[in-house]
FITORFI-719822 format. One record per residue (C-alpha): y, z, x. Coordinates in steps of 0.25 Angstrom, whole numbers, plus 2048, in hexadecimal, padded with zeros to 3 digits. Last residue first. Layout:
# residues N
YZX ...
//
This chain:
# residues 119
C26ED1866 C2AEE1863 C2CEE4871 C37EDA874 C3EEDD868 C3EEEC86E C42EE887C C4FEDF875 C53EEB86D C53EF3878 C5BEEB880 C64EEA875 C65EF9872 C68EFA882 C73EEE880 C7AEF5878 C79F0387D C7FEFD88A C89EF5881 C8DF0187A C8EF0A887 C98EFE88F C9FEFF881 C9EF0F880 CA2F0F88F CB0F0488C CB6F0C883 CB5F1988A CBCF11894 CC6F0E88A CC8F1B884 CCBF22894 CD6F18895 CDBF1A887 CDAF2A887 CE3F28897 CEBF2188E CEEF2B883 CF0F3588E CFAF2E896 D00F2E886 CFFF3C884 D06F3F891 D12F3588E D14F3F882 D13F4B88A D1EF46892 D26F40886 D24F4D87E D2AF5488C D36F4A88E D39F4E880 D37F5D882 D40F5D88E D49F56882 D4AF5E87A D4AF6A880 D59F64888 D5EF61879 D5AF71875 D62F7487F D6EF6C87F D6EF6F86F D6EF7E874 D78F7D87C D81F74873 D80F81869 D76F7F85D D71F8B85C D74F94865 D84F90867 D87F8D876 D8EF80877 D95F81869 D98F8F869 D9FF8E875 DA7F81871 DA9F8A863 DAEF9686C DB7F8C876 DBEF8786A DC1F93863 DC7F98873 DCFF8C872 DD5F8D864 DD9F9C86B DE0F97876 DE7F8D86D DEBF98865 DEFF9F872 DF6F92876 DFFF91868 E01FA286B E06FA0879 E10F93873 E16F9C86A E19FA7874 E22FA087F E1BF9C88A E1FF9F89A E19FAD89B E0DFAA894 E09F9C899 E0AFA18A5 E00FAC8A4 DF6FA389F DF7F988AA DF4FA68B4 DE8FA88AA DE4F998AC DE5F998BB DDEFA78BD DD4FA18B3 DD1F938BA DD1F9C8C7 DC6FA38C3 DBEF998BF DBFF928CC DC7F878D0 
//
């Protein structure tokens, strides 16, 4: 059913209850009626307040969390980086050891050459 017909069915249900219902019972529904409409203000006002509406909550909860997966991206970044700093300390480890025991050596050597002389 369209919308259109929904009303049409509605205000034609409308029509018959005011022609075939004594007075009393029309002013209990339009109370009702009326308890409804509060109802559907503070539902509205619920979901769509500015401030802290359901909206808004939905909202701030989707931020959140697209912020999350975008700490956790950065946050993986950092640590590919991290290792990438490990690899790249390592080898720089091993050249000042391969240099110490060059160098070491060399003073030896010369050491060993001087001695020599001196005899």
């Amino acid at each position: 059913m369209t919308q259109k017909e929904v009303l049409d069915a509605v205000l034609s249900e409308i029509r018959h209850i005011k022609t075939h219902m004594p007075n009393g019972e029309l002013k209990q529904m339009q109370r009702d009626l009326s308890d409804l409409k509060e109802d559907m203000s503070d539902m509205k006002y619920t979901l769509l307040n500015p401030d802290n509406g359901v909206i808004v909550n939905t909202n701030k909860n989707t931020e959140f969390r697209l912020q999350k997966e975008s700490r956790e991206k950065e946050y993986a970044k950092h640590i590919q980086d991290l290792e990438e700093i490990k690899v790249w300390k390592s080898g720089v480890t091993r050249a000042l050891w391969v240099i110490f025991g060059i160098l070491a050596s060399v003073i030896i050597r010369m050491l060993m050459m001087h001695s020599d002389k001196i005899q």
